[in-house]
C-alpha positions, 0 to 999 in steps of 0.5 A: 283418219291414218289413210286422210293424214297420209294421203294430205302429207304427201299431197303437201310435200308434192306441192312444196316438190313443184315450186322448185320447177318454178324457182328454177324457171326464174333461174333460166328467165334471169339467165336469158335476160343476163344474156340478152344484156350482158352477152357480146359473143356469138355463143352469149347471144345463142343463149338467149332464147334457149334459157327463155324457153326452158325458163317458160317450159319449166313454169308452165310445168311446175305452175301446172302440178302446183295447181293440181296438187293444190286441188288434190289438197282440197279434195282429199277430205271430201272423197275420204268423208264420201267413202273411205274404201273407195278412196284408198283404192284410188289413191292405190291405182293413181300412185301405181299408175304414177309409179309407171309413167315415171318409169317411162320419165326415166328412160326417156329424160337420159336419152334426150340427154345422150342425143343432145349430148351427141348434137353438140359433138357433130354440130358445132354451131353457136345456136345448137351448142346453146340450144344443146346445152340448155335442153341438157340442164332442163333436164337435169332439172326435171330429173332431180325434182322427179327423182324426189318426186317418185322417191315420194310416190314410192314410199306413199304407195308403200305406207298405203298398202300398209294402212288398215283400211277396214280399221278406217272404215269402222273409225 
């Protein structure tokens, strides 16, 4: 039951992870309609569909891992019951091959950064500075809730191996 209780922990926190996605996407929604409102410079205006589109990308993210985890919830309890051995190992290799991929996020993320960063140098234009500058906090965003994110992975993929699976196979 270590290896259930484990596994359902990490899942919850997961889903708990995933709705800042979605309360920083209310953030970029709120931000396009202040400026679509309240903005009378050129560079206010630019701002608007940017943060509309980072507010959209962000929910479509954090709705669809909220989603996913909730699922993973709901059947971590059948896959363990059907066969214990069995769904340690997939919780090993899935957490593994969780662990590469944000390996991948980590190097890609910074470099998008570095080349908008570099965008709002040469071109100087309302629209490429607003378009710049949003991509840029999207994803500071999605480095901070991934950053947690793999923190999480990485401890859960570290108590897995840990955990005695013959001794929860007997239980």
């Amino acid at each position: 039951m270590e290896l259930l209780k484990l596994a359902t922990e990490w899942a919850k926190s997961e889903v708990f992870s995933t709705r800042f996605f979605i309360l920083f996407s209310i953030g970029f929604l709120f931000a396009s309609v202040g400026f679509w409102q309240l903005g009378k410079t050129d560079l206010a205006k630019a701002y608007i569909i940017p943060t509309l589109v980072a507010g959209i990308l962000l929910l479509i993210i954090g709705s669809g891992l909220n989603y996913t985890n909730i699922q993973r919830v709901k059947q971590f309890e059948k896959h363990y019951n059907e066969d214990a051995s069995a769904f340690y190992q997939s919780e090993i290799e899935r957490s593994e091959s969780t662990l590469k991929e944000y390996t991948v996020v980590f190097k890609v993320i910074p470099i998008l950064i570095i080349i908008a960063a570099l965008i709002m140098l040469f071109v100087n234009t309302p629209t490429s500075r607003a378009i710049c500058i949003t991509a840029i906090a999207m994803l500071i965003v999605i480095l901070l809730v991934d950053g947690t994110a793999h923190s999480r992975i990485e401890n859960y993929h570290k108590e897995l191996k840990l955990v005695d699976i013959q001794n929860e196979i007997k239980k």
